[in-house]
N, C-alpha and C positions, 0 to 999 in steps of 0.2 A: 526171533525178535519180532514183535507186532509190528503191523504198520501204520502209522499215525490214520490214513486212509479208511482201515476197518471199523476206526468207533468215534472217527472225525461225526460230532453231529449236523444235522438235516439245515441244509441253510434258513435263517430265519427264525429257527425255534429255538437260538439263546436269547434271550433276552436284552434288553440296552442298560436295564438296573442296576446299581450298584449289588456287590454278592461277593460270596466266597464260593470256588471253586474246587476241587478234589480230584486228581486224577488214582487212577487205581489199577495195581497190574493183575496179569490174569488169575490169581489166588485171592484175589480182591482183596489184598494191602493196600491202603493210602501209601503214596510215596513222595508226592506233593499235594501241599496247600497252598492257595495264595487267593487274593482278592485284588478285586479291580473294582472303580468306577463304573465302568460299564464291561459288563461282560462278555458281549457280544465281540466286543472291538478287541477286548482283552485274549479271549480264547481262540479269535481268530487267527491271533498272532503266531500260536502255537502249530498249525496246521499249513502255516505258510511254506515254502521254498525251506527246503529242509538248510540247504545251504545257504541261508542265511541268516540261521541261530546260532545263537550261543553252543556252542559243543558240549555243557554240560545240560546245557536245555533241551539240543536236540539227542542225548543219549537218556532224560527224562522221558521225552515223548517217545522215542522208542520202543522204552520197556514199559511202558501205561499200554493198557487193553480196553481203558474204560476212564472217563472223565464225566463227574456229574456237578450240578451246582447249588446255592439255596441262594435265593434273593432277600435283600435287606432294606431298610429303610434309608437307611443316611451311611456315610462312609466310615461313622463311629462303630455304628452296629457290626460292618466290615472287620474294622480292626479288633473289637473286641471280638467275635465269632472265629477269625482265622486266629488266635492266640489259644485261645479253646482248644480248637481241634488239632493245630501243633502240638497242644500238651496231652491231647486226646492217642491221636496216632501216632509219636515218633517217627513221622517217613522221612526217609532216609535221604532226600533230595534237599530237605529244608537244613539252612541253618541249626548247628546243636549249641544251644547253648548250656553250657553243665557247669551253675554257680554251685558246685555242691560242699560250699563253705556253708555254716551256721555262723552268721556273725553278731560278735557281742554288740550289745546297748549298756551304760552305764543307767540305769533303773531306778527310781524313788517311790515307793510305793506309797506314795501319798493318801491311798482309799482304808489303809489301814490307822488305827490307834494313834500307836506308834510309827514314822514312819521309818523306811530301812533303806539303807543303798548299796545296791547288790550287784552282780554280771548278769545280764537277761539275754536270752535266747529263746529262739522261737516266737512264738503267737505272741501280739500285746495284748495285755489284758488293760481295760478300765479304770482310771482310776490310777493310773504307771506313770509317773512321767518320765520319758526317754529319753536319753541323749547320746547321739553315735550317728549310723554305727561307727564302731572301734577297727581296725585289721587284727589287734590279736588282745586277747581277755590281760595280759599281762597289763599290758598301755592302760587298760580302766581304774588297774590297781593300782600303780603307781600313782594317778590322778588320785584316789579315794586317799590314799595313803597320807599324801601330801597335804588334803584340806580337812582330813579327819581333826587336825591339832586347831582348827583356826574354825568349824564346823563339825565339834563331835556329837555326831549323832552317832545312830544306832546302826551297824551294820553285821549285826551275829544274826542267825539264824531262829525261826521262831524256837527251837527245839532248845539251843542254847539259854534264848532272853529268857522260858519259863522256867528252866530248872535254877537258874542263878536268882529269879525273883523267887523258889523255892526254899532256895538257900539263904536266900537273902545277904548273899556278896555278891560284885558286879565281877564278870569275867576279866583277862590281861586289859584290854583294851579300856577298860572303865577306872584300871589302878593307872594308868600311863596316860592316862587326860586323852585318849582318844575317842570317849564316849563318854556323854555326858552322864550316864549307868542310869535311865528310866525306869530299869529294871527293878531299882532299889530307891525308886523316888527320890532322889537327889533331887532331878527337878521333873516338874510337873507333864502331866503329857500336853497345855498349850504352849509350856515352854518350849519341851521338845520339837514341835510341831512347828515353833517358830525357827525353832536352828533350822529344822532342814528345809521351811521355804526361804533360808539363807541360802541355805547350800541349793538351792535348785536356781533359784534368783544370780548366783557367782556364775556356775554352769552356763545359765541361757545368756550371759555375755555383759550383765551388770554388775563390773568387777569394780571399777573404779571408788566406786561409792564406799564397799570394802577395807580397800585400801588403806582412803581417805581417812574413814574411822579407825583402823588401829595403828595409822601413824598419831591421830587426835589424842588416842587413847595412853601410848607409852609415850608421848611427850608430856603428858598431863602424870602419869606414872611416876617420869623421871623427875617434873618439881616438883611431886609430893614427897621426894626422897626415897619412894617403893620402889630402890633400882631391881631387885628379884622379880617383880611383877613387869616390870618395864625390859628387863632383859627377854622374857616370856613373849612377851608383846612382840619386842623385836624378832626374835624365831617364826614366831608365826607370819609376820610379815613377812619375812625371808621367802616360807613356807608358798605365801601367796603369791608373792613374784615370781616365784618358780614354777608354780602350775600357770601362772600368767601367760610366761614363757613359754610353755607347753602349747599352747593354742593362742600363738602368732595370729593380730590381725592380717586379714588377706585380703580386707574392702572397709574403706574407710567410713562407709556409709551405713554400715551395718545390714549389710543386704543379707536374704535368705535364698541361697541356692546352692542346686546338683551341678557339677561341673564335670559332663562325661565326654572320655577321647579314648581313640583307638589309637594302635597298632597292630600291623595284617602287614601278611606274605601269601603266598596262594593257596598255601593250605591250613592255617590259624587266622583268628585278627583275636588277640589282649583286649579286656576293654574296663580301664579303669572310673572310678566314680572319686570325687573327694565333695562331701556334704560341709557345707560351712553356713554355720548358724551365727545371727547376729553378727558378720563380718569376720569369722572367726571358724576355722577348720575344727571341725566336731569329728568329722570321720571318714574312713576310709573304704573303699569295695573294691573287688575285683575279681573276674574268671576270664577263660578263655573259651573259645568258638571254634569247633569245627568246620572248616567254612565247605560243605558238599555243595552248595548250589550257584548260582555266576550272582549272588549278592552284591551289589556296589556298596562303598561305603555307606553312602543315603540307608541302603536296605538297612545295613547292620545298625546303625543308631537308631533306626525306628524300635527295630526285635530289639535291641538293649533299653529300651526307655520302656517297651511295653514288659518287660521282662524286671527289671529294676522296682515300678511301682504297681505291678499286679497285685494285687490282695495285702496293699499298704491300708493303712487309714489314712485320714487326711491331712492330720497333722504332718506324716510323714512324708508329704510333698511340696517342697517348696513353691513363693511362688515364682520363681525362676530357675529356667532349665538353660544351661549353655552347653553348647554339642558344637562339635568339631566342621559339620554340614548338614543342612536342613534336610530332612526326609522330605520325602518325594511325598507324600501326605500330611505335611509340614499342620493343613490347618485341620486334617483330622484329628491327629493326633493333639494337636492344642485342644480341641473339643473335648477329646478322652480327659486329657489330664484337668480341664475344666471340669469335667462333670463330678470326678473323682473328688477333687478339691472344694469345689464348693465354688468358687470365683474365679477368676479371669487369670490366665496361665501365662507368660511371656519364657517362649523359647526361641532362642536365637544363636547365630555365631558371633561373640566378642571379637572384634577388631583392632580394641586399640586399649590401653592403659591395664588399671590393677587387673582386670576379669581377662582380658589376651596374656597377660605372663602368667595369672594361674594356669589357664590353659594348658598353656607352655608346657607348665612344672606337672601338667598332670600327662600329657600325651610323652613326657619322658619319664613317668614313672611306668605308663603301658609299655613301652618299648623296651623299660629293663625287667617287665614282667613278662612279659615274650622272650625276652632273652635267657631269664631263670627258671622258663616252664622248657625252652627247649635244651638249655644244661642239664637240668634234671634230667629229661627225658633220654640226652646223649651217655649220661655216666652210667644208665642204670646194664647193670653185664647182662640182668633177663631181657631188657630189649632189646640192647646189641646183640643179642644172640637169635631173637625172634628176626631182628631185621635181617641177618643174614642168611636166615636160612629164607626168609620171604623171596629174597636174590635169588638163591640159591634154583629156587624148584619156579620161580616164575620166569627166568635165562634157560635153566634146563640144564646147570652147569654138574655136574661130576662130585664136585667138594663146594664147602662155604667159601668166598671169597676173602680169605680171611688181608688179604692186599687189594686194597683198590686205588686206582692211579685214574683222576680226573684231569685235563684239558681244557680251557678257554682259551679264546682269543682277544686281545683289547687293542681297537685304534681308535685313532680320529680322521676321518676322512681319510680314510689310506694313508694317515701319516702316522711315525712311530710303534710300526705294528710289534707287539711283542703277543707272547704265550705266557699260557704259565700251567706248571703242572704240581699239584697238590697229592699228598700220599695220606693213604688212613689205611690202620692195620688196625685189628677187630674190633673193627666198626670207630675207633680214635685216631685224631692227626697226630701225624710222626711231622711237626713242622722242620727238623732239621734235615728232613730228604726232600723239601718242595725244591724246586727248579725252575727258572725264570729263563728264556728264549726273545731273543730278538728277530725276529723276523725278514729275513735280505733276501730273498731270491723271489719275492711274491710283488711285484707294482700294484699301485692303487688296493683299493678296500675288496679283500677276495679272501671272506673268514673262510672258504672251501680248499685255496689253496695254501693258505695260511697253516690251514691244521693238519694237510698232509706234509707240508715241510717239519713241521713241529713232530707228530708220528714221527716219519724216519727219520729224524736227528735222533732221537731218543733214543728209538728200537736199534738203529744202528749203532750205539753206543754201547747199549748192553749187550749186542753181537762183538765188538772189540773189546769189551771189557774181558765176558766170557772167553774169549779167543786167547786175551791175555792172560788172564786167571789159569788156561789151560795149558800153556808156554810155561808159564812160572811151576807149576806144578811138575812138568817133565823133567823141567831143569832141576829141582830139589826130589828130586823121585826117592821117596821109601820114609816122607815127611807127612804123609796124610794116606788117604785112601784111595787116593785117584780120584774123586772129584773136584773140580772147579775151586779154589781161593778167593772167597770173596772178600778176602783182606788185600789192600795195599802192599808190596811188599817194603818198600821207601818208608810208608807213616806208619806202617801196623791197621791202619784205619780202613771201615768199608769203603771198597769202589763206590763211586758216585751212584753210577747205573747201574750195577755188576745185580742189582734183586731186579726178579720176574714175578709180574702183578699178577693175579688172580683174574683181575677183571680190568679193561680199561675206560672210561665212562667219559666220553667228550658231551660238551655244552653246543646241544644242537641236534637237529632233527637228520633224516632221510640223508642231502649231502653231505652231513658233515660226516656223518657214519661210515657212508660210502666211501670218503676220504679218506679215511682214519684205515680204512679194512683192505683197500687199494694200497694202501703205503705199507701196512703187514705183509699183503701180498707179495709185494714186491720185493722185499726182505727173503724171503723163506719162511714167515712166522705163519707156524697154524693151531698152534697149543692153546694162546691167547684169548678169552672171552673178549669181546666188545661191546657196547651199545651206546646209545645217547638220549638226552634227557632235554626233550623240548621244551622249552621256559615259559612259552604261553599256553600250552593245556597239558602239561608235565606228564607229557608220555614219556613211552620208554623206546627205542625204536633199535632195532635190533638186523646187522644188515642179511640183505636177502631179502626180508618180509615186506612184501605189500602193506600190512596191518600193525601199527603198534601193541605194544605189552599193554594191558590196561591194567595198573594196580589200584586198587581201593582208596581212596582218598585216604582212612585212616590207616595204611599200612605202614607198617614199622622200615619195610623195606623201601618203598618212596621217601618215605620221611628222609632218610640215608642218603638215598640218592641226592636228595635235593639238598641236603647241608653238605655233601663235598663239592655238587656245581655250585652252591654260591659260596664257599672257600676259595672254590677257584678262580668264579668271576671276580672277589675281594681281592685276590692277590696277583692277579693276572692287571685289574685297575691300578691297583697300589704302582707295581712296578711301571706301567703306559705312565704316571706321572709323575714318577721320579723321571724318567726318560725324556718327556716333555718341559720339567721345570728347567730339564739340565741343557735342553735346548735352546732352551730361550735366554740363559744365560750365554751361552755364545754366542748367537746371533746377535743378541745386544751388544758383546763386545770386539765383534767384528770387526775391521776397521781401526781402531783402536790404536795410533803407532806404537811401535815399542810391544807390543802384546801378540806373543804367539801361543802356541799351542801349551807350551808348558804351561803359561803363567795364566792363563784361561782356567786351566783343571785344578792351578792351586788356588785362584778365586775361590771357585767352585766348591772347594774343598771346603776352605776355609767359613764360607760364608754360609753353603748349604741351599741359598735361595737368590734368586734374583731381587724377592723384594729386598729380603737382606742384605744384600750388598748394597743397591738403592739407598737405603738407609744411613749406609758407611760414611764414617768423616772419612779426609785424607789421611788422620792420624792411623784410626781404624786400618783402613786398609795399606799402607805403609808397614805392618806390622807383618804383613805375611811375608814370608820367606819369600826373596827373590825381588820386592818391592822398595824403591826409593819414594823420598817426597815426592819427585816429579814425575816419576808413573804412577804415583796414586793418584794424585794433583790432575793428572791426564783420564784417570780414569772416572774418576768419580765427576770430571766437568763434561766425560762423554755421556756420562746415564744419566746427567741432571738435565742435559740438552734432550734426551732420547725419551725422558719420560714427559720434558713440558712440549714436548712436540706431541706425544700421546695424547696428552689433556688438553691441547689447541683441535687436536681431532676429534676429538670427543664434543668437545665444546660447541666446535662450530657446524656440526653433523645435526647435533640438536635441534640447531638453529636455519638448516637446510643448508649451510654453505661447507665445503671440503676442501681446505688449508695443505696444500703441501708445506 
């Protein structure tokens, strides 16, 4: 591996210019790009105290052999130039972003004749007008569908409109009043031409007017006694309140803007867009990020806004951007999308009212888009299969792990320490063998010795299980083949612990491993694989080594890893506050006369929460087993005293004074 030292350059001869930068390994790959203000101050950063970078910066500078630069004029020039040569060299250090969606546009080809309205993809052509994008072509049709009856223009294909003008009958759509049939001169081509600046005029968010006219229209129907003409009317109005419907105002002001949010874990971030034209959701985007380099959120909105309207036209850029956090070139990037636009750009983060709960609704559609790229990606058997063999030969293990049993640990300041251990068989959760540990032999906050007590309760279980398994067997001898039972003999049902994992994967680096492989030891256990899985640069740490597993950020087998530690951290939490809310209901009824142990757990039971009981009349709680009026009467006047005692504390803490 290089040494940042061999092709650190000469002090002095970078420059202080804004520029983009290139580092390059010894086969002379780009592997990074990036740009700075000044690049003098920017590159020196790289060359500094290796210990104190970024771990995926300093395994960049590393493997670079060579770093060269090119100066620029202003910081636009920057960012336009590093967006370039990102798409130039794919290095592998940078941000991936792979929108390899084609997304539809609802189209009116306004520069012809005739005009049509179709699904457009790809390049805009001149003379189109666009509206979207859409998430899927279906959604366009249903729209067309819907205003064809109330707006029939022309949507057949050139190929279609000349042979029917050959023939001279209009195709299905011209017999069913979906098309007003130009084809056959029904009406004229400024007639037609005037329908679809209707229909393009309803689209850009002037519906009202619409409306107006064919409710005018069938009530004037209705007293001329033409109810068949006035029933027609009414359908089509139906017609229009229902694409109305379809595209919900979302700003009352009729603003024009992209509204983009992430969601990221350490190795993805989702990033969705919802486009709303004239105050009104026109359409929808989204892909996802491989995230190879130590990007901050800031980075990643910048790369998604320069990625979003690269080689847009103008029209396609609103003039407001709202983003979830201002890029750290907040007013370059306003300059880009200025120049691109033609005028003055406002990008910001929404704070408050209709543009903060779009937000809202758009940073939870990324979050269930991250959630359904990594379903997919879990279901699929050829990647659980890759990932395990990825385990497999990066442990060194024998066979594929086709069992893997993961460990966290969750407190609160040394309090309510539990564990918890999650199972996945090839490469899926088995949720009805996870297991949930309270932690008693460990004082104060010590996840080290936390997780060797949690190990040998475990492993010494499935050594008594096994032991028992092997007793039961001797005792019914000429019922099997001499191995182990890993059935109950009482329920029929498997032992708890009586299955031996493949692999066991604790949440934590160096001592937790150590822990974990210590408590094996101690056992007699040596069949077992171990490792653990460090949550801030998601190594893999394997005991004995000095040096972590290093897997590729897009490995199938990290990926793995890291969706059973965070199953485990999820349910290892889950149970810390079931545990904690159940404490706090006792403590609060503490004291309490008349109220012991039993009638504490049938609360509890009863109620399910503290605030909930809180909440309780004396009828309410009078109703639980074992309660009269006046222990409910008794209880419910102790939590009413115990909470305005709370809110005196609260109150006057604000105010600097502390109220016993």
């Amino acid at each position: 591996m290089p040494d940042p030292a061999t092709y650190r350059p000469a002090p002095g001869s970078i420059p202080t210019s804004p520029g983009v930068y290139r580092f390059s390994d010894a086969k002379g790959r780009v592997i990074y790009v990036g740009k700075a203000k000044s690049l003098r101050s920017r590159l020196s950063s790289y060359f500094a105290d290796p210990a104190g970078l970024h771990p995926r910066t300093q395994t960049m500078v590393q493997t670079a052999a060579k770093v060269d630069w090119t100066v620029v004029s202003t910081e636009v020039e920057a960012l336009q130039l590093e967006y370039t040569w990102i798409k130039q060299y794919d290095p592998r250090f940078n941000v991936k972003y792979r929108d390899d969606k084609s997304y539809p546009w609802l189209a009116v080809t306004l520069n012809e004749k005739y005009p049509r309205v179709m699904v457009g993809r790809g390049k805009k052509r001149k003379g189109v007008r666009y509206f979207g994008p859409y998430s899927h072509a279906w959604a366009i049709r249903e729209t067309v569908d819907l205003l064809l009856r109330v707006f029939p223009m022309r949507s057949c294909s050139n190929g279609v409109f000349n042979r029917s003008k050959q023939m001279g009958r209009p195709c299905l759509l011209g017999y069913i009043d979906k098309c007003a049939a130009p084809c056959v001169d029904r009406v004229s081509a400024e007639e037609h031409r005037a329908i679809a600046e209707d229909f393009t005029a309803f689209m850009a968010g002037q519906t009202a007017q619409f409306v107006k006219r064919l409710e005018r229209e069938m009530k004037q129907a209705s007293n001329e006694l033409e109810f068949e003409r006035a029933a027609r009317l009414r359908d089509d109005l139906g017609a229009l309140k229902q694409a109305v419907e379809k595209n919900a105002v979302v700003f009352g002001d009729g603003t024009d803007a992209d509204v983009l949010a992430l969601a990221e874990d350490p190795l993805e971030a989702a990033v969705q867009i919802f486009s709303v034209r004239n105050g009104r959701i026109r359409g929808q985007r989204g892909w996802v990020a491989d995230k190879v380099d130590d990007a901050e959120t800031a980075d990643l909105v910048e790369r998604a806004l320069i990625t979003l309207y690269d080689g847009e036209d103008d029209e396609a850029i609103p003039k407001e951007v709202l983003v979830p956090v201002l890029p750290d070139d907040a007013a370059a990037v306003r300059a880009w999308l200025g120049e691109r636009k033609g005028t003055q750009i406002s990008l910001r983060v929404p704070q408050r009212g209709d543009k903060r709960a779009l937000m809202e609704t758009v940073e939870r559609n990324a979050k269930q888009s991250l959630v359904m790229h990594k379903t997919k990606r879990a279901s699929d058997l050829t990647t659980r299969s890759k990932a395990l063999e990825e385990l497999q030969a990066a442990l060194d293990l024998e066979d594929a792990p086709l069992r893997i049993e993961c460990y966290d640990v969750s407190n609160l300041q040394g309090t309510e320490v539990v564990a918890s251990m999650v199972v996945f068989e090839d490469g899926l959760p088995r949720k009805n063998e996870y297991r949930r540990f309270v932690i008693r032999g460990v004082d104060g906050q010590n996840d080290v010795a936390s997780m060797h007590e949690t190990i040998t309760r475990r492993f010494r279980r499935l050594l008594d299980e096994q032991a028992a398994a092997g007793a039961t067997d001797v005792a019914d001898a000429g019922d099997g083949d001499g191995s182990p039972s890993l059935l109950d003999p009482e329920t029929g049902r498997p032992r708890k612990f009586s299955y031996s994992p493949s692999l066991v994967v604790v949440d934590g680096g160096p001592p937790q491993v150590a822990a974990a492989q210590r408590a094996l030891d101690e056992l007699g256990i040596d069949d077992i694989a171990l490792c653990g899985l460090a949550k801030r640069l998601e190594e893999v740490w394997v005991p004995g080594e000095e040096d972590p597993v290093i897997l590729p950020r897009t490995s199938e087998g990290l990926y793995l890893l890291q969706r059973i530690r965070d199953e485990a951290h999820r349910f290892a939490i889950g149970h810390h506050r079931q545990r904690r809310s159940k404490s706090m209901v006792e403590s609060a009824l503490d004291g309490v006369p008349g109220l012991g142990e039993v009638r504490r757990k049938a609360l509890l039971k009863h109620f399910g929460s503290l605030k909930r009981l809180r909440a309780a009349s004396v009828e309410e709680v009078a109703e639980v087993p074992g309660f009269g009026v006046r222990t409910a009467a008794t209880v419910v006047d102790a939590l009413a005293g115990d909470a305005d005692k709370a809110k005196a504390m609260s109150v006057n803490t604000a105010t600097g004074e502390v109220l016993e």
